[in-house]
N, C-alpha and C positions, 0 to 999 in steps of 0.2 A: 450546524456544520457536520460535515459525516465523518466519520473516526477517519482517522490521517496515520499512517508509518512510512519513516524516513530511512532510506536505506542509503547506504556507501558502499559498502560490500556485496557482490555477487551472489554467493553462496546464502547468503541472509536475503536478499531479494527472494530470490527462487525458492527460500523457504515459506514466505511469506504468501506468495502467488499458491503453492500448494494447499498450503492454510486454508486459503478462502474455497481453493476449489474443493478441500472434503470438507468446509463450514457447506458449502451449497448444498452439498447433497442433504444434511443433517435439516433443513430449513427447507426444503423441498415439496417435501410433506404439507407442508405450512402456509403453503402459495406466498413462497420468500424467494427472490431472487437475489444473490449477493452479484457483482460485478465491482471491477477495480478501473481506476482511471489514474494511469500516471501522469507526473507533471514531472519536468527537471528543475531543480533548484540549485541555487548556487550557495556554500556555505564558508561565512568566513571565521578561520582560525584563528589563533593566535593572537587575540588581540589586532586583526585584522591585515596581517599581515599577507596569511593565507586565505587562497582561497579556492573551494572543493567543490566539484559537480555531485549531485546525489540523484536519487530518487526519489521520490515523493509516491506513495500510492492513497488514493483515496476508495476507499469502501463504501460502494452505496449498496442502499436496498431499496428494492424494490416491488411492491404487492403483486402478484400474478393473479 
């Protein structure tokens, strides 16, 4: 399975989207490709009370 990070917050998204893009450059050299694929998930709090839209990104790699 390819490493997974869950976001709820904005500002932490965006951090994480930039992550990969200066990991790419770093792995580039390397005939590595990173890219991200989000999915929405739904997450329940409280004892299931609540319940919270996220983000999900998944990180793949890929040989060039």
């Amino acid at each position: 399975t390819p490493p997974t990070a869950l976001y709820l917050r904005p500002p932490r998204l965006a951090q994480a989207i930039k992550s990969v893009a200066i990991a790419r450059q770093y792995v580039e050299e390397e005939a590595i490709d990173l890219c991200c694929r989000p999915e929405f998930v739904e997450i329940t709090e409280d004892g299931g009370e609540n319940t919270t839209s996220a983000l999900r990104l998944l990180v793949l790699v890929e040989q060039t």
